[in-house]
N, C-alpha and C positions, 0 to 999 in steps of 0.2 A: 237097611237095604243091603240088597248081595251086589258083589261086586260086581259082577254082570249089568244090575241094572242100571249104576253110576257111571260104571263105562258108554253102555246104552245112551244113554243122559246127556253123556259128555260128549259123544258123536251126534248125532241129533242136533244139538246146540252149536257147535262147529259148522253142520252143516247151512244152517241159516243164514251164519253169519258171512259165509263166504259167500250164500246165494246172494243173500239182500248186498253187501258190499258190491258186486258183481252184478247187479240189477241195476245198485245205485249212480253205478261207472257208465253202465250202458245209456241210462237217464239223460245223466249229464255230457255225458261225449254226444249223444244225438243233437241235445238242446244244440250245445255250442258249434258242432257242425253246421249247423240249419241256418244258424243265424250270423248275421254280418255284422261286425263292427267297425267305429270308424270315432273315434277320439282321439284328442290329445290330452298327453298323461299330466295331470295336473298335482299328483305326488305318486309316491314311491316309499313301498313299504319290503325289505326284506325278511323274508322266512331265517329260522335257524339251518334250514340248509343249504342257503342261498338263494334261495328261486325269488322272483320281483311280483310283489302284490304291488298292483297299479290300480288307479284312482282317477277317474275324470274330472272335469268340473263342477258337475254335480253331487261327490263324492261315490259315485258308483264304487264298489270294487270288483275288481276282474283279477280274477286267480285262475287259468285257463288251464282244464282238464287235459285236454292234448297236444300242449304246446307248452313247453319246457321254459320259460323264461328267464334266464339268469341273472347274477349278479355279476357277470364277466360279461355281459351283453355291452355295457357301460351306456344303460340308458339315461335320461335328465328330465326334469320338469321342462315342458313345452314340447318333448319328440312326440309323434305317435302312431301309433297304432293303427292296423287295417287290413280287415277281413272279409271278402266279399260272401256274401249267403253261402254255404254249401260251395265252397273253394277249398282247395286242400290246404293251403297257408296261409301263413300268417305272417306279414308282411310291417317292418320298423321304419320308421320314418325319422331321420334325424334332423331338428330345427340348426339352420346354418344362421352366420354371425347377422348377416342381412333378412333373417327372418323366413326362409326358403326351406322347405323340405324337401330332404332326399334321400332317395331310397336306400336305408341303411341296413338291412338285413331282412333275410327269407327265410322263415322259418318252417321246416315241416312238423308233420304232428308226432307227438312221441307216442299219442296213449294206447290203451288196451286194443281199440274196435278201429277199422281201417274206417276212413270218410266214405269210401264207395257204400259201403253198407248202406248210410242214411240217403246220400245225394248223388244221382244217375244224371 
């Protein structure tokens, strides 16, 4: 093959992949926009970058496209979690020693596509 055409080849294939990853984000940031959550986190799993995979009682996992959730958050088994449909945050809940939640952090969204896009 000439070079032209691997180069050819090699953008082409660049191209897609940036389409489909970027399609994939739009996907999933609508889904999780649209919809409301409301658990308590029943484990906790850390990434190697830090960010907190949380886990309901069902074992759901929630790894949130637009909402950054750290391991400096210092969240615990029994806080949680709450997102109203197509709200822009996403709102922590900390379980107190008497078994009370309160409102421990607001989070706005970090990712690619603003919420207004999917929710008016």
């Amino acid at each position: 093959m000439k070079k032209t055409t691997i180069q050819a080849i090699i953008v082409i294939k660049m191209f897609f992949i940036v389409f489909f990853t970027i399609a994939n984000t739009f996907v999933n940031s609508r889904k999780e926009f649209i919809e409301g959550y409301y658990f308590v986190i029943n484990k906790i799993r850390v990434t190697p970058t830090k960010r907190l995979i949380l886990y309901n009682k069902e074992g759901k996992e929630f790894l949130f496209w637009n909402y950054s959730i750290m391991l400096e958050e210092r969240l615990s088994v029994g806080d949680s979690v709450f997102k109203a449909p197509c709200s822009e945050f996403l709102y922590l809940y900390k379980k107190n020693n008497k078994g009370e939640y309160g409102k421990f952090q607001k989070i706005s969204p970090s990712g690619l596509f603003s919420y207004k896009w999917f929710c008016k």
